[in-house]
C-alpha positions in Angstrom: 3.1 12.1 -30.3 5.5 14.7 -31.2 4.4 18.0 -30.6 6.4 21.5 -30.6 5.6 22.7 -26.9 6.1 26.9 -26.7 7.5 28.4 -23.8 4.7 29.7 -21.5 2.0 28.2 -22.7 0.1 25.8 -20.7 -0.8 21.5 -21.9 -3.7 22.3 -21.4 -4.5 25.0 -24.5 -3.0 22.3 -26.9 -6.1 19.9 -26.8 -9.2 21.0 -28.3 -12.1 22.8 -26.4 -14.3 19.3 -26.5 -11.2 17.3 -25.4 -10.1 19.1 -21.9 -11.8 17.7 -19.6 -11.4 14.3 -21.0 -7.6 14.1 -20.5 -6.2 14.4 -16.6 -2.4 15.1 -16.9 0.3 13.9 -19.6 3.3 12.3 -20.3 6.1 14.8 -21.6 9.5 12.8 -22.7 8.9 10.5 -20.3 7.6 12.4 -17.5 4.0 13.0 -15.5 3.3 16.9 -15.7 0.0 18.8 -14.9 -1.7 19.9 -17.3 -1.3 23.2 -16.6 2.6 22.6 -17.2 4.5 25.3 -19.4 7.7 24.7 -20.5 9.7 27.4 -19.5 11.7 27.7 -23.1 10.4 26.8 -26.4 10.7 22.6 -27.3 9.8 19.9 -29.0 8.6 16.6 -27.1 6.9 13.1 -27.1 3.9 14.6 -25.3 0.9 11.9 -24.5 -2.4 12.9 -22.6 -3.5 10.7 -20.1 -7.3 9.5 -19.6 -8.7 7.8 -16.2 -7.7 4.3 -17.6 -4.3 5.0 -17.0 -2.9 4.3 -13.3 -1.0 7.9 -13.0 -4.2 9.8 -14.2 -6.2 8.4 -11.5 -3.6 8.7 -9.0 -3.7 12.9 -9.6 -7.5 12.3 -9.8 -8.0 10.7 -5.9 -4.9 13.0 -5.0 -7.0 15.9 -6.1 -10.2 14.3 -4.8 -9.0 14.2 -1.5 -7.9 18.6 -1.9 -11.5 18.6 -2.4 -12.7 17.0 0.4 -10.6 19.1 2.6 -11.6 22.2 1.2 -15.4 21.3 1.4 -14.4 20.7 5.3 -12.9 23.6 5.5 -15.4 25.9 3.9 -18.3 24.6 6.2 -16.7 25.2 9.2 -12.9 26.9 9.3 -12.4 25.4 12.2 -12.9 21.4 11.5 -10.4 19.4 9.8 -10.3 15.6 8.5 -7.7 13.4 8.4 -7.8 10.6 5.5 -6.3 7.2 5.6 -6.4 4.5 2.7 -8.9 2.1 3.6 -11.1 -0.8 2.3 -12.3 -1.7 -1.4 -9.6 1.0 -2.7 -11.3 4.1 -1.4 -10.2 5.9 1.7 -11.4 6.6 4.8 -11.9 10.7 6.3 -12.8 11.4 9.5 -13.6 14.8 10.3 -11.5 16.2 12.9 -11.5 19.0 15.6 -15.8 18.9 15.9 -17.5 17.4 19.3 -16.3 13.6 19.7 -14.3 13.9 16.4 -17.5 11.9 15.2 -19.3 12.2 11.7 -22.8 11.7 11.5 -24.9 10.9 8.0 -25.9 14.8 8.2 -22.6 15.8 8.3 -21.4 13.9 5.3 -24.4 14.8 3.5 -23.0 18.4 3.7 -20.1 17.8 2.6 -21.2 15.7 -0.4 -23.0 18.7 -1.3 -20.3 21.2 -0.9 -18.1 19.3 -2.9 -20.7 19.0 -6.0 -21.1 22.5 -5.3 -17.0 23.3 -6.0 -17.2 20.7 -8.7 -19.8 23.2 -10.6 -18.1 25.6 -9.9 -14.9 24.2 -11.7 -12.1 26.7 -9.6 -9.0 26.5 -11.1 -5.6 24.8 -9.1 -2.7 26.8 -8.5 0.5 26.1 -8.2 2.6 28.3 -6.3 6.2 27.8 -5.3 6.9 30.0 -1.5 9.8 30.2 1.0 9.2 27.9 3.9 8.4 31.1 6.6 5.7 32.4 4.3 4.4 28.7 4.0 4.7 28.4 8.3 2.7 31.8 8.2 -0.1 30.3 6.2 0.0 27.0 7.9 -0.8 28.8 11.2 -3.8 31.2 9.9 -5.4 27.8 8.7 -4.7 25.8 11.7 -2.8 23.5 10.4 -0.3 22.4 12.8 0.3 18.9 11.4 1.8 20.4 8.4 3.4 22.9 10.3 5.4 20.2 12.6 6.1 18.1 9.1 8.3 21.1 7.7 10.3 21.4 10.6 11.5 18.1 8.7 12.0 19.3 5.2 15.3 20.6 3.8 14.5 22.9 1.8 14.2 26.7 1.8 11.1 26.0 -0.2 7.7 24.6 -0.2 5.1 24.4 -3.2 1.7 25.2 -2.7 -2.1 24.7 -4.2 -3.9 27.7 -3.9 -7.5 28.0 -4.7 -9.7 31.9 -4.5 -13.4 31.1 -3.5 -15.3 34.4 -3.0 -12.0 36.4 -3.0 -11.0 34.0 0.0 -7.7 32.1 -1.3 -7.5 28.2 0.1 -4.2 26.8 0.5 -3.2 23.4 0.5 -0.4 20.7 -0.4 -0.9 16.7 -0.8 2.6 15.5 -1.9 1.3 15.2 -5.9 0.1 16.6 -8.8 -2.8 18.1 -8.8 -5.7 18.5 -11.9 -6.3 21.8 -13.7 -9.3 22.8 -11.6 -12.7 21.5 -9.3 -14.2 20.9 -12.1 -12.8 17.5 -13.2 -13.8 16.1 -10.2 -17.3 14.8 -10.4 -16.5 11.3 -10.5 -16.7 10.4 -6.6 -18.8 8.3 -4.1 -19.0 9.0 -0.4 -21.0 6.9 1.7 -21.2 6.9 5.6 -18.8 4.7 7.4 -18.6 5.4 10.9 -17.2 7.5 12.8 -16.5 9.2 9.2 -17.1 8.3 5.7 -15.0 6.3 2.4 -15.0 7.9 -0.2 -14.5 6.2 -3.9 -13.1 8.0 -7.0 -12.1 6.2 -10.2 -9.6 3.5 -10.9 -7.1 2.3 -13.9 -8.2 -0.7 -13.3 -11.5 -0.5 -13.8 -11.2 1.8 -17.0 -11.5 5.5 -15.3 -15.0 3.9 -13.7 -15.5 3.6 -10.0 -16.1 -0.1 -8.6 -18.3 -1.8 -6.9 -17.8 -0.8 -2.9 -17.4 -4.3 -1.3 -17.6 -3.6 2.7 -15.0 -6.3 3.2 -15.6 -6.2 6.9 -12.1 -8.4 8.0 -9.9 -6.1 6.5 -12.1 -2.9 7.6 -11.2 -4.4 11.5 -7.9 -5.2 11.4 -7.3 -1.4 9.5 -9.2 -0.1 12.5 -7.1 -2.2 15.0 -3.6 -0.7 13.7 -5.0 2.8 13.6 -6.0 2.7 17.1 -2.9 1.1 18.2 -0.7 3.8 16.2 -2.8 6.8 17.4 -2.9 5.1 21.3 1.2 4.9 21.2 1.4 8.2 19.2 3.1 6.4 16.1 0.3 7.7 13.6 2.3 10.1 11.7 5.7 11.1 10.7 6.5 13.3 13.2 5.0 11.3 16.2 7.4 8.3 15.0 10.3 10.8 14.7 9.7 12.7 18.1 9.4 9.0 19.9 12.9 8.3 18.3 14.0 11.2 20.0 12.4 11.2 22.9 12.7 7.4 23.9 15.2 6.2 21.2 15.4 3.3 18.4 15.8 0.6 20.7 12.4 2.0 22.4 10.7 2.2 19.1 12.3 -1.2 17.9 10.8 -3.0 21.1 7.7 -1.3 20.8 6.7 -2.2 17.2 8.0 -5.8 17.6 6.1 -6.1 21.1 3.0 -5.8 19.1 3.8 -8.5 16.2 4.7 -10.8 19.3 1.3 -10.0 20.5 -0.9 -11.2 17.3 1.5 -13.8 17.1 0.3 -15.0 20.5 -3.2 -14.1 19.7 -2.9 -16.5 16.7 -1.5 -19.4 18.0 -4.0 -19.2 20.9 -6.9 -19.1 17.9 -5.5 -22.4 16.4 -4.8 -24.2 18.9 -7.4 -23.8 21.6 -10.4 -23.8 18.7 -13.1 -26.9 19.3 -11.4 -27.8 15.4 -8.4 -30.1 14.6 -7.0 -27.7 12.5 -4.3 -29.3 9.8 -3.9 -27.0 7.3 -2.7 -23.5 7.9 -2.7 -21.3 4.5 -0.9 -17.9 4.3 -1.1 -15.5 1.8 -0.8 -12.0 1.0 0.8 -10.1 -2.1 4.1 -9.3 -2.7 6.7 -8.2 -0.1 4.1 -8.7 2.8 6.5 -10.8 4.7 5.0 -14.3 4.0 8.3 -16.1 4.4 9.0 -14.5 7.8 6.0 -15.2 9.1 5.8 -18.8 8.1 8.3 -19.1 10.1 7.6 -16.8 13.2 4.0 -19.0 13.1 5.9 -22.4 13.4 7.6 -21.6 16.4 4.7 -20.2 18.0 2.6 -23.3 17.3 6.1 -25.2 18.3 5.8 -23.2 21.9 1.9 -24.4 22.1 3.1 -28.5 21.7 2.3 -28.0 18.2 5.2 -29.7 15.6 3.9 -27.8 12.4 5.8 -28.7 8.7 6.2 -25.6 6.6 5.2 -26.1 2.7 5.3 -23.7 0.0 3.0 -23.9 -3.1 6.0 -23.0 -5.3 6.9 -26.6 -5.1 3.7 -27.6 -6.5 4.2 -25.5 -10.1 3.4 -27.8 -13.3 6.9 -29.1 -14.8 8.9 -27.3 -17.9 7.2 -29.3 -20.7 3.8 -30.4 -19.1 2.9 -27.0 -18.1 0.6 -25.9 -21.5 2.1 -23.3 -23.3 0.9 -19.6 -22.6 -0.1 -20.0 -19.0 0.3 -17.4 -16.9 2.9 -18.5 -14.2 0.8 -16.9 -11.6 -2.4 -17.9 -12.0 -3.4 -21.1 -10.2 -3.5 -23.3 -13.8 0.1 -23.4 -13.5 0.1 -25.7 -10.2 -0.5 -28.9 -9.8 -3.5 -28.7 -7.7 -4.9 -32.4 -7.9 -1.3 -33.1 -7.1 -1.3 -31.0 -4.6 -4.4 -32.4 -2.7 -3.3 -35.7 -3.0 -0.3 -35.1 -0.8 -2.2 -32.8 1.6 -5.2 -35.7 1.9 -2.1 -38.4 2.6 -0.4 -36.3 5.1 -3.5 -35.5 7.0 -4.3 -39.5 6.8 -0.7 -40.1 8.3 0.7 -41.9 5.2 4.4 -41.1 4.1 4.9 -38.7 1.4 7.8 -37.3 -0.7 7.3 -33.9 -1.3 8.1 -32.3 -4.6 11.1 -29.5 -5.0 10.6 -27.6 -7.8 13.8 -26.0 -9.5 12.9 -22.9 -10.9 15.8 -23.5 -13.6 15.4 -26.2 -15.0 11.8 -26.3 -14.2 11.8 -29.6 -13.1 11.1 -31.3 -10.0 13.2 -33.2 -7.6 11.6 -35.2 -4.4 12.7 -35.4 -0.7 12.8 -37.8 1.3 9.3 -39.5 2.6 7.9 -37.9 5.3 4.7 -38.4 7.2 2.6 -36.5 10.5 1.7 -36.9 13.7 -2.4 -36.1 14.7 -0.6 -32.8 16.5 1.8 -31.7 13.2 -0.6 -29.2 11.3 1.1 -28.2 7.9 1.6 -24.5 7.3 1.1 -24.0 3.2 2.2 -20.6 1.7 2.0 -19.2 -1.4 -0.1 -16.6 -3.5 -3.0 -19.0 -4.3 -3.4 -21.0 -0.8 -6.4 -18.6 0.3 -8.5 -19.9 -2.8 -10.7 -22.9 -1.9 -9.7 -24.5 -5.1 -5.9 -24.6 -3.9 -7.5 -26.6 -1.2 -10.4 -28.6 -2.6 -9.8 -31.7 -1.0 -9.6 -30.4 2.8 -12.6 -30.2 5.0 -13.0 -26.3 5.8 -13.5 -27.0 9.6 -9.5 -28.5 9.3 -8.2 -25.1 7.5 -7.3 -22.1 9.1 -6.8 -18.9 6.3 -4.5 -16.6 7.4 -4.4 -13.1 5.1 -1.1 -11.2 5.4 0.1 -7.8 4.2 1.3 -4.5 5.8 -1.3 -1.9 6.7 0.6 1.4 7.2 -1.9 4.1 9.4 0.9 6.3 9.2 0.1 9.5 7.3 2.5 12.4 6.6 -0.2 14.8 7.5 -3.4 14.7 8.2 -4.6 14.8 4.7 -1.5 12.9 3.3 -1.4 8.5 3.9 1.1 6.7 3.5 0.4 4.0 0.5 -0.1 0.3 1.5 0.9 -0.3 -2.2 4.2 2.0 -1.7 5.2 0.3 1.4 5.5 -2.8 0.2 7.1 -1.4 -3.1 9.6 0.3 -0.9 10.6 -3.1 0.7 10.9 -4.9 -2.7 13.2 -2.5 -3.5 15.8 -3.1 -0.8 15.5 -7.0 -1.3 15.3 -6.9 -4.4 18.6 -5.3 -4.6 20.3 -7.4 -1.4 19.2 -10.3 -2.9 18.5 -10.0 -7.0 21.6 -7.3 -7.3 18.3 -5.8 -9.3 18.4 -2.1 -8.8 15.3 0.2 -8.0 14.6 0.9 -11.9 14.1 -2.8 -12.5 11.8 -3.7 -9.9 9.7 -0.5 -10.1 9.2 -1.4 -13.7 8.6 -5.0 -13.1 5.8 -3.6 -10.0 2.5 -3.3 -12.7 2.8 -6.9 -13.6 3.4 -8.0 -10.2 0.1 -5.1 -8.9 -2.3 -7.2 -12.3 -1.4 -10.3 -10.2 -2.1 -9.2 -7.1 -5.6 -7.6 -8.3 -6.6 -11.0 -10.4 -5.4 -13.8 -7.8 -5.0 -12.3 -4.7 -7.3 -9.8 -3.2 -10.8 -11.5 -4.5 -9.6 -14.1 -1.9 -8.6 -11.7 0.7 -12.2 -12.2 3.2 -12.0 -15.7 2.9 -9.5 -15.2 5.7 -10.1 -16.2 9.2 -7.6 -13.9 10.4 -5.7 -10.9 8.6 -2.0 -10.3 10.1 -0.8 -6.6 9.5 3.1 -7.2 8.9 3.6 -3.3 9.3 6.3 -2.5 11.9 6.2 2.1 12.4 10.0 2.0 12.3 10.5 0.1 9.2 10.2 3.3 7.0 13.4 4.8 9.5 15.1 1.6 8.7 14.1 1.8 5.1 14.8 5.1 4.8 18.5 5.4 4.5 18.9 2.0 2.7 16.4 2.9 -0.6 17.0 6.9 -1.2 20.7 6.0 -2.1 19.2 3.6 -5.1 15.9 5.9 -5.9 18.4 8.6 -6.7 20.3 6.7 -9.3 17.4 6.8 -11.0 18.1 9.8 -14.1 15.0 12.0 -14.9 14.9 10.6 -18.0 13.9 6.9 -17.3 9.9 5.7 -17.0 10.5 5.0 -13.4 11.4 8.6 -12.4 8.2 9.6 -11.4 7.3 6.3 -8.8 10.9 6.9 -7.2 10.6 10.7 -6.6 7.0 9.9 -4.9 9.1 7.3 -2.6 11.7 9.6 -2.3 9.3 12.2 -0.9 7.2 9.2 1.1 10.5 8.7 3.1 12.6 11.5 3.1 10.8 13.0 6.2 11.4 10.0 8.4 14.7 10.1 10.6 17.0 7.3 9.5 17.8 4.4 12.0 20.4 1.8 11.6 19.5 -2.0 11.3 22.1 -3.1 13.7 19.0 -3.2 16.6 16.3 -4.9 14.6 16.1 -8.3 16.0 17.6 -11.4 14.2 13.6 -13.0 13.9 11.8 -9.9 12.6 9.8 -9.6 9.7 11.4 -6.9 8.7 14.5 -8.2 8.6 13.3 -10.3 5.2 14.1 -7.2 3.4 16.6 -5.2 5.2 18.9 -8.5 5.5 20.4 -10.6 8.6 17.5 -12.3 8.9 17.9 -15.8 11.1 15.3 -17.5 8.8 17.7 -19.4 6.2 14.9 -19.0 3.6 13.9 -15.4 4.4 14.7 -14.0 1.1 
C-alpha cells in the first residue's frame, strides 16, 4: 500500500499497537527493511508488512533466532561459545563451543532453552549500529571472538555494522550477515531438542505458514552432514578463512586436489557398495534438486562402475515426459503425472529381461518424442536412471527393490563464515545456477533468482519427501567451489539495480562470497562436478 513514510520515524510506529508483533519486517519500493527502518528524508512508498508466511520474514526470524541462541550462550557462561550449521528437517544444528570436550549434555540445553524464554519475556530491543572496523576488532577481542575477528581481516570496508543489545546495563554485541527483528521479544516461536553432541533447534517456516513442522530425524542425511563436517574441520576447510589461509599457505592446486581427492573417495566407496553387495543391482536412481550436479555425476558413476567390469547405460527420466497433446492440460511439468511411468517400467522391465528396446528422446520443443535405435543389456550392464522423480517408488513400480540402488545427491556446505554464520545449502546451489544459467541460458542472475521459488515449491513437493529412501546420499560440495564461484557470479549480482525484486537475494550472495579469495578455473579438472557450472566440462551433456 501506499503510505507517506516521515523522515525519522521508525516502520514500526506506523502499525497499530495490536498489530506489531504480528508483522516481522516489510517491503519498502521493493526492498526488505527492518522494521525499525527510518527513512532518512521524508517519502512516499509502496510499503508492505511481512508476516511469518512469507519466506523473507522467516529468514530474519531464524537469523534473529540464532542472535538469541548466542546470546543465551554467552550470558550463562562468557566464556563458551556455539557454532551453528544448517542441519536436518530445516532447523540447525549448535554446538556449544569452548566448554570441557566441546560436548552438550540435556542439562546444558535445558539451560539454555530457559535463558532464551527468559530474553524472549523480556522482549530487549535490537540495535543497529554502524562502527569503524578498529572499534569493531576492539569489541571482537573483549568478547572473544576471534572467528570474527580473522573474518574482517577479509572485508573491504572501513566499516562494519553491528547488533547491540543492554542486558542489566551490560551491552551484547553481535553481527549475523542479515536483518535482524525489532527486539527478543518476537522470538517465542522456537524448538530445541537434544541432538548430540549439541542440539537443533526449529523456528518457523514460509512454507508451513509462519508454523514450525514436524522434526523428522532423517537419520541418512543427519550422517552424511556429520561426515563432511568432520572431514572440513579435520583438513581445516570449515570456514572462510581456514579455506583462504590453505590457499595461501599450500595454493589452489593444493586445495583443488584436496577437495577432488575426497569426491574420488565416495566415488570409490560407491562403486565398491554396488558392486560387491550379495544383490544384482540393475537399476541405479539419482536424484537431488536443482544444481546438485546430477549430470556430472551420472557420469563420474558410469566410469567408476566401468573400472569395476561394470558396462552401465545412462538414462534420464526427461525422456520419459508425456507428449505435447496427450499430456492433460494443467499438469504440473514437474510433478511425476507428467511422465510416462507405465511407459517407463515397461522399458526398464524389458531391459532387465535382456529384450531390445528403443528408447524414447523427448524434444523439449516440439514436445514430441523421437526413438533410437534398439538396444538391449548384458546380466553385468546395470542402467543408471536420473531425474527429479527416480527416488520415488512409484517412478520405479515395476522393479524389485533388492535390484535398485537409490542414490540421493546434493551439496552440503559445513562451511560457515563464522562461527554463528553457515553458509546456505539452498544459496550454494543458487549460486551455481547462476553461473550456468548464464554460460549456458545467456539468462542473467535476475532471471534465475526470480525463477528460484518455483523451482524451491518443486523441490519441497517432489523431492525432499523422497530424500531417506536413499541408500546412499552423495554430498557434491567441493570447499573451493565458492573461490571459483566467486569471481565469476559477483560481476552478474552487481548488475542487479536496487530497484528490482531480486536485489535483496543477490546482495545476501554478494556478501555469502565476497570474503572468499577468488581462484581461476584453469586448474579444476576436465571431470569435476564442478565444472557443470563453471564450464569446460569433458561430459558432452554436462550442462
Amino acid at each position: 500500500m501506499k503510505m507517506k513514510l516521515q523522515k525519522g520515524v521508525r516502520l514500526i510506529e506506523l502499525l497499530p499497537e495490536q498489530d506489531k508483533m504480528k508483522f516481522f519486517c516489510a517491503k519498502v519500493n521493493g526492498k526488505i527493511k527492518e522494521l525499525n527502518f527510518a527513512p532518512d528524508n521524508d517519502m512516499e512508498a509502496d510499503v508492505n508488512f511481512l508476516a511469518l508466511n512469507d519466506s523473507d520474514a522467516t529468514r530474519i526470524y531464524n537469523t534473529s533466532l540464532r542472535y538469541l541462541i548466542s546470546m543465551a550462550v554467552k550470558l550463562i557462561n562468557p566464556k563458551l561459545d556455539c557454532r551453528i550449521f544448517y542441519n536436518v528437517s530445516r532447523s540447525f544444528f549448535v554446538r556449544v563451543i569452548n566448554n570441557k570436550d566441546n560436548k552438550t549434555d540435556v542439562k546444558m540445553v535445558k539451560k539454555i532453552e530457559a535463558k532464551m524464554k527468559e530474553l524472549v519475556a523480556m522482549n530487549l530491543p535490537f540495535e543497529r549500529i554502524k562502527i569503524p572496523k578498529e572499534e569493531a576488532m576492539k569489541i571482537y577481542r573483549e568478547n572473544n571472538y576471534a572467528d570474527k575477528i580473522r573474518v574482517l581481516k577479509y572485508r573491504s570496508e572501513s566499516f562494519v555494522h553491528l547488533y547491540k543489545t543492554v542486558i542489566d546495563g551490560k551491552a551484547y554485541y553481535d553481527y549475523l550477515y542479515g536483518h535482524l527483528v525489532p527486539s527478543t521479544g518476537y522470538l517465542d516461536k522456537f524448538v530445541l531438542r537434544y541432538y548430540a553432541p549439541g542440539f537443533v533447534c526449529q523456528g518457523p517456516r514460509a512454507e508451513f505458514k509462519g508454523s514450525i513442522p514436524e522434526f523428522y530425524d532423517e537419520i541418512k542425511f543427519a550422517n552424511a552432514l556429520q561426515s563432511t563436517s568432520h572431514w572440513a574441520e579435520n583438513n581445516k576447510l570449515d570456514t572462510v578463512v581456514h579455506i583462504n589461509q590453505f590457499i595461501k599457505n599450500y595454493g589452489q592446486m593444493a586445495l583443488i586436489n584436496l577437495c577432488e581427492a575426497r569426491i574420488n573417495n565416495m566415488l570409490s566407496d560407491l562403486g565398491k557398495a554396488i558392486t560387491e553387495s550379495e544383490y544384482a543391482y540393475r537399476l541405479i536412481c539419482v536424484a537431488g534438486p536443482s544444481s546438485s550436479g546430477k549430470t556430472s555425476f551420472a557420469n563420474r558413476l558410469m566410469f567408476e562402475l566401468m573400472s569395476r567390469n561394470k558396462r552401465p547405460i545412462r538414462i534420464s527420466l526427461d525422456n520419459f515426459y508425456i507428449p505435447k497433446g496427450v499430456l492433460p492440460e494443467g499438469t504440473d511439468i514437474e510433478s511425476i503425472e507428467a511422465l510416462d511411468v507405465d511407459y517407463f517400467n515397461d522399458c526398464m522391465t524389458k531391459l532387465i529381461a535382456g529384450e531390445s528396446v528403443a528408447l524414447p528422446i523427448y524434444d523439449f520443443k516440439s514436445g514430441m518424442r523421437t526413438f533410437s535405435k534398439p538396444i538391449s543389456l548384458e546380466d553385468n550392464e546395470p542402467i543408471i536412471i536420473e531425474g527429479i522423480h527416480a527416488l520415488n517408488d512409484k517412478m520405479t513400480k515395476s522393479i524389485p527393490d533388492y535390484q535398485k540402488y537409490k542414490i540421493y545427491i546434493a551439496p552440503q556446505p559445513q562451511v560457515n563464515i563464522d562461527n554463528h554464520t553457515p553458509i546456505s545449502m539452498t544459496d550454494m546451489r543458487l549460486l551455481r545456477r547462476i553461473a550456468r544459467d548464464a554460460r549456458t541460458r545467456g539468462s542473467d542472475a535476475s532471471d534465475t533468482i526470480a525463477m528460484w521459488p518455483n523451482v524451491r515449491a518443486g523441490e519441497f513437493k517432489y523431492i525432499y519427501p523422497t530424500q531417506e529412501n536413499a541408500d546412499f546420499v552423495f554430498d557434491s560440495f567441493l570447499p573451493y567451489e565458492l573461490c571459483a564461484l566467486r569471481n565469476i557470479v559477483i560481476p552478474q549480482l552487481e548488475n542487479i539495480k536496487p530497484d528490482a525484486d531480486e536485489y535483496i537475494t543477490a546482495t545476501r550472495l554478494k556478501t555469502m562470497v565476497k570474503y572468499f579469495l577468488p581462484i581461476g578455473t584453469a586448474d579444476i579438472p576436465c571431470n569435476s562436478l564442478i565444472r557443470e557450472f563453471v564450464g569446460g566440462s569433458s561430459f558432452k551433456d554436462a550442462r
